[in-house]
BAFIZA-345544 format. One record per residue: residue number from 1; residue in one letter; y, x, z of N, C-alpha, C in turn. Coordinates in steps of 0.02 Angstrom, whole numbers, plus 50000, padded with zeros to 5 digits. Each point is the difference from the previous one (the first is absolute). Layout:
BAFIZA-345544
> num:residu:nv:nu:nw:cav:cau:caw:cv:cu:cw
> NUM:A:Y:X:Z:Y:X:Z:Y:X:Z
...
This chain:
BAFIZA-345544
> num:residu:nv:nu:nw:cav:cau:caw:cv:cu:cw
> 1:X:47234:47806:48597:49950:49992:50051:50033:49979:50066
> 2:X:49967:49978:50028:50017:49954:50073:49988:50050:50037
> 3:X:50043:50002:50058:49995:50030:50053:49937:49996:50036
> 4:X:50020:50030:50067:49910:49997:50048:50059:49922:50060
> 5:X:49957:49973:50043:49999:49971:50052:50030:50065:50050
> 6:X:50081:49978:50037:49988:50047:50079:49970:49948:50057
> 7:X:49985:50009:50043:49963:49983:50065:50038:50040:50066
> 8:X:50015:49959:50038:50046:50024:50046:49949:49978:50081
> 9:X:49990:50038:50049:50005:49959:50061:50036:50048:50056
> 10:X:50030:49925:50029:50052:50021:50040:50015:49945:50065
> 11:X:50060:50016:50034:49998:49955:50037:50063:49970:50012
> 12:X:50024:49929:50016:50073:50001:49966:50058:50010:50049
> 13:X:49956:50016:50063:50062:50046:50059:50006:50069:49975
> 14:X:49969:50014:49942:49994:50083:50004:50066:50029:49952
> 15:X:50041:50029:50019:50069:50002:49963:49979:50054:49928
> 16:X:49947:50028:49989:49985:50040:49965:49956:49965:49927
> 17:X:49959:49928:50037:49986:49940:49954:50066:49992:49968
> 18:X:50021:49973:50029:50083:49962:49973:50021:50048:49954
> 19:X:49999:50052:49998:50036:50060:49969:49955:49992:49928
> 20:X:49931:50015:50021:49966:49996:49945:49994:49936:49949
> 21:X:50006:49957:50042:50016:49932:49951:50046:50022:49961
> 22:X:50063:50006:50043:50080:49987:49955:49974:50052:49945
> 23:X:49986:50055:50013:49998:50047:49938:49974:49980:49940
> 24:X:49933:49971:50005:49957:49962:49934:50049:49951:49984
> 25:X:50017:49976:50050:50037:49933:49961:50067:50012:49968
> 26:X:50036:50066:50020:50047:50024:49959:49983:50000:49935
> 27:X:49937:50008:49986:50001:50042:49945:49947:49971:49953
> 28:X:50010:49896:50046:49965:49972:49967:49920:50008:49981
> 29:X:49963:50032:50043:49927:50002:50000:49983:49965:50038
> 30:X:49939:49947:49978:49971:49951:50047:49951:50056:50049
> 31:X:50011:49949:50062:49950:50054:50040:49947:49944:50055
> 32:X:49965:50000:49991:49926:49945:50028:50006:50036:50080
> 33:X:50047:49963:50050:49994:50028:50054:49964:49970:50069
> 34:X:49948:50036:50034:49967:49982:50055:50040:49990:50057
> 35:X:49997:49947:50050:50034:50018:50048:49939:50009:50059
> 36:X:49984:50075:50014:49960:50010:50061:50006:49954:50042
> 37:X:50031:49973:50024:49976:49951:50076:49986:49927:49953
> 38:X:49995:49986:49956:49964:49938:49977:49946:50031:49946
> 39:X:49964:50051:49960:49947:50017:49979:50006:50078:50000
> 40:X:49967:50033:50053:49982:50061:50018:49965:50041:49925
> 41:X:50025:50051:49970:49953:50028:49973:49938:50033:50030
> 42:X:49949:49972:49968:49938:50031:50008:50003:50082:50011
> 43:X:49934:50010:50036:49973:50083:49999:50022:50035:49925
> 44:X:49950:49960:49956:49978:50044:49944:50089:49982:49964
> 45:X:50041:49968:49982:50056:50006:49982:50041:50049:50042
> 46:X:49983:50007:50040:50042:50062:50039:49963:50078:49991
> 47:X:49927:49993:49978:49989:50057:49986:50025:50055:49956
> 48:X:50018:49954:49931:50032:50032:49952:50064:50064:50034
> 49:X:50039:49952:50051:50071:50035:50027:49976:50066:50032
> 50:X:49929:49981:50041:49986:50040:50061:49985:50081:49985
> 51:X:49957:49987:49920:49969:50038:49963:50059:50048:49952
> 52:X:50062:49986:50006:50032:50024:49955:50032:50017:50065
> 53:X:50048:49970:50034:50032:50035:50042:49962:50025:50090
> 54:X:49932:49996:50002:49982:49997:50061:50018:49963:50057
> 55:X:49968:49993:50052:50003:49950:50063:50077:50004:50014
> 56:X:50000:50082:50036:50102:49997:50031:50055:49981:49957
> 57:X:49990:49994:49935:50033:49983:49933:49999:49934:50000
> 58:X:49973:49953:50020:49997:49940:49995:50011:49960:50071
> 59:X:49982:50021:50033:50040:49991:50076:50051:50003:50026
> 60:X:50040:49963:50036:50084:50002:50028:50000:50029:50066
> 61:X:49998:50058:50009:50008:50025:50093:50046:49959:50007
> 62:X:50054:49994:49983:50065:49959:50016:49985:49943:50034
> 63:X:49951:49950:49959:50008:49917:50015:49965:49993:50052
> 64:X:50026:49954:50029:50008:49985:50073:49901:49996:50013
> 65:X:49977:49944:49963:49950:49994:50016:49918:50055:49987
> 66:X:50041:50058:49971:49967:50083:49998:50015:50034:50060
> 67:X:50057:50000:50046:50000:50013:50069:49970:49953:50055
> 68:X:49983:49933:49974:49986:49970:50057:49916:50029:50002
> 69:X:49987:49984:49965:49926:50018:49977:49988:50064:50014
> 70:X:50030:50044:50014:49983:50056:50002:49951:50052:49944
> 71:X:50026:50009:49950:49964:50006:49954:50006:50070:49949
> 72:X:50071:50046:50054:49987:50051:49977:49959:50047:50047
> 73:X:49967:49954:50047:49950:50036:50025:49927:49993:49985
> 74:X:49981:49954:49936:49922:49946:50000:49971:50057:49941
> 75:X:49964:50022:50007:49981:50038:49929:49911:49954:49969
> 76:X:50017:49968:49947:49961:49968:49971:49991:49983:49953
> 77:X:49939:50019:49957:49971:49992:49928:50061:49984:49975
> 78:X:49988:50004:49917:50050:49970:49950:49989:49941:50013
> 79:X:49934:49957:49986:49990:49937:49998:50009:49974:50065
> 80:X:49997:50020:50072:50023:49952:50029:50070:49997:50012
> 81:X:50045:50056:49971:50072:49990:49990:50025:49951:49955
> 82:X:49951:49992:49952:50019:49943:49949:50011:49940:50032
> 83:X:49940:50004:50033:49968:49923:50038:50062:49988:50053
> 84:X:50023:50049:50054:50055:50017:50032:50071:49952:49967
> 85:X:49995:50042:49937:50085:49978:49947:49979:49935:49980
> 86:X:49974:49993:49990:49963:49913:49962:50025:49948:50062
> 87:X:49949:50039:50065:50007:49938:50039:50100:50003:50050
> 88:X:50009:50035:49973:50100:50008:50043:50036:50042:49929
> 89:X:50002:49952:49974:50062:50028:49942:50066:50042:50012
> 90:X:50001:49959:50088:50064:50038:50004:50016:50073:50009
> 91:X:49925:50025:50007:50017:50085:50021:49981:50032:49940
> 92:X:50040:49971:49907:50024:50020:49959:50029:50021:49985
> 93:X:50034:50072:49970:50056:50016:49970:50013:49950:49935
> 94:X:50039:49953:50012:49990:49939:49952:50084:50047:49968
> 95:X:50002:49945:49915:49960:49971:49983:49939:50053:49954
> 96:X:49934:49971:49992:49965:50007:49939:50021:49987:49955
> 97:X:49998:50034:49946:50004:49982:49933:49980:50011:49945
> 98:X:49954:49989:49942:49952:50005:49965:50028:49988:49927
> 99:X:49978:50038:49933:49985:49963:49935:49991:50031:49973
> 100:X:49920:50005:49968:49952:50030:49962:49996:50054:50073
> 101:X:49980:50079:49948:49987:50038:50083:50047:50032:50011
> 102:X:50058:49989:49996:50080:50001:50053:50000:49976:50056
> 103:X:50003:50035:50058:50006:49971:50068:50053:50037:50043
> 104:X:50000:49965:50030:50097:50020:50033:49974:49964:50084
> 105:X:50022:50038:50064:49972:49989:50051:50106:49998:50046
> 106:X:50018:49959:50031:50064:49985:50043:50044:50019:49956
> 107:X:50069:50016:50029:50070:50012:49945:50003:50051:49969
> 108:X:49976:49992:49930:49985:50041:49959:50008:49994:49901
> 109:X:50073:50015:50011:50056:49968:49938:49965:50034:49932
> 110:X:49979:50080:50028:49963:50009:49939:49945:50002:49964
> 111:X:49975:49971:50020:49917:49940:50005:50008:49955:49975
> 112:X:50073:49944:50048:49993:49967:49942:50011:49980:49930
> 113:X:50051:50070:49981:50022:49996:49949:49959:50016:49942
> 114:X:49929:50058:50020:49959:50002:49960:49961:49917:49983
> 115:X:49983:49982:50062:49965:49929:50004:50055:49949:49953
> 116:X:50053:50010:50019:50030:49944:49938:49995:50026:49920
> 117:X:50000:50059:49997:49984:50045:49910:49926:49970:50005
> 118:X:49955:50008:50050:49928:49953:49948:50007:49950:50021
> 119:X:50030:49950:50015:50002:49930:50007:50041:49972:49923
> 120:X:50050:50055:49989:50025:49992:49929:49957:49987:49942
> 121:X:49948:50056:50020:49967:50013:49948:50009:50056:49940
């Protein structure tokens, strides 16, 4: 049996993308990767993450453009946080990473190692 599809989005200043690439590609798993600043994932593709790891789970206090924004002060719906992450990728804990319902949220080696066991198949 064939493996599942991984799905990656990320961004390619993000040193934690890069990380996550090299790793799949160590180990020889194709990985279908988004680059946020040329096709933003949607709301409802980000819901899956939001719903498993919650809003602060999926958010970067860190990245620059989560302090500019001021945004650990905004308290607002799930959905308009989606709408929020959709429309500024960058105040992601990138990268995302997806296959089947394995999801793995910033640098997170043992995520993806489950995610590469079902990408195996």
């Amino acid at each position: 049996m064939r493996g599942m599809d991984v799905q990656m989005f990320g961004l390619a200043k993000s040193q934690a993308t890069r990380k996550a690439q090299r790793f799949f590609s160590e180990r020889r798993i194709p990985v279908a990767y988004h680059d946020c600043r040329k096709r933003a994932p949607a709301p409802g593709e980000l819901r899956k993450w939001v719903q498993r790891f919650g809003v602060e789970g999926v958010l970067d206090p860190e990245a620059k453009a989560y302090k500019e924004q001021g945004l650990a002060y905004v308290s607002a719906s799930e959905d308009d946080w989606l709408d929020r992450m959709a429309g500024n990728p960058a105040v992601l804990r990138l990268p995302l990473v997806r296959c089947g319902t394995e999801l793995a949220v910033g640098e997170d080696p043992d995520a993806w190692e489950r995610i590469a066991a079902t990408a195996r198949g």
